[in-house]
C-alpha positions in Angstrom: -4.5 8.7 -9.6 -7.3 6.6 -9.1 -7.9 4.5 -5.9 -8.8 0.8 -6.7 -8.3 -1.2 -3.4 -8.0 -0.2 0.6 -7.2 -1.7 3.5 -7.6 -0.7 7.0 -4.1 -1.9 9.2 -4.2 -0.7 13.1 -2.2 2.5 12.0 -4.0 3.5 9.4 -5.4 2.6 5.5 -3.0 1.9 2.6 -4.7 2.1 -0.6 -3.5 0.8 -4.4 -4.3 3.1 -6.6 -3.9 3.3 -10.6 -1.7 5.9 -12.6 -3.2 7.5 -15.7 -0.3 5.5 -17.3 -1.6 2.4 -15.8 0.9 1.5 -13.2 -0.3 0.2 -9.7 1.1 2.3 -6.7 0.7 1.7 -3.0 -0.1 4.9 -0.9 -0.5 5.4 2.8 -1.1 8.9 4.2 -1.7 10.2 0.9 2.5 9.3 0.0 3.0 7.3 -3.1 5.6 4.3 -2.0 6.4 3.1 -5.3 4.9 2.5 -9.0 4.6 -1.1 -10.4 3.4 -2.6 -13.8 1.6 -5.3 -11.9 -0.7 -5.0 -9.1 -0.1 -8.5 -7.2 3.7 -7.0 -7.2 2.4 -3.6 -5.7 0.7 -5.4 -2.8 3.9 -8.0 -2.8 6.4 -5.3 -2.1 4.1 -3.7 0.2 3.4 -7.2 2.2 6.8 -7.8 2.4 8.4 -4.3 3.6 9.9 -3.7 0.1 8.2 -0.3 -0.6 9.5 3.1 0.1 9.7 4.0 3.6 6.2 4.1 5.5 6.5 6.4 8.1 3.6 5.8 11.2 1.6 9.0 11.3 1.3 9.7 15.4 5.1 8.7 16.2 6.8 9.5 13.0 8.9 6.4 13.5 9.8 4.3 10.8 7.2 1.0 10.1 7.5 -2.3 9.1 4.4 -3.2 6.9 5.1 -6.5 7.0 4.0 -6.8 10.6 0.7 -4.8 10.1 -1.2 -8.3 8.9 -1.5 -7.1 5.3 -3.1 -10.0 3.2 -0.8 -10.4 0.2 -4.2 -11.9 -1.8 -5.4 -8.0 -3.0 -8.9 -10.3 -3.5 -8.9 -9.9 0.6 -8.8 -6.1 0.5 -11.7 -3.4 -0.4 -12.9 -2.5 -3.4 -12.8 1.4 -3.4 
């Protein structure tokens, strides 16, 4: 898995990264929340709470990512 764009939310960095089969997949605390053939969908789902669950690391309670402020333009996050 490569890691292609980051950004840096107030609990932490989610990432997108790229599969060797060319699939998109967001990732937070090194946990894969999905795979996706495009990557405006990956940062969609992610955007709009639609991935797998994302689990805060300090309180282990359950977050909604779409209250973390994630821009759904990937041209706003870091290039990795």
């Amino acid at each position: 898995m490569k890691l292609i764009l980051s950004y840096k939310t107030s609990v932490g960095i989610f990432y997108i990264g790229r599969s060797d089969d060319n699939l998109y997949h967001p990732i937070f605390n090194e946990k894969d929340l999905g795979s996706y053939q495009d990557m405006w969908v990956a940062v969609k789902d992610l955007v709009c709470n639609d991935t797998q669950s994302v689990i805060h690391p300090e309180t282990d309670e359950l977050l909604d990512t779409s209250t973390l402020g994630i821009p759904e333009d990937y041209i706003e996050w870091d290039r990795v």
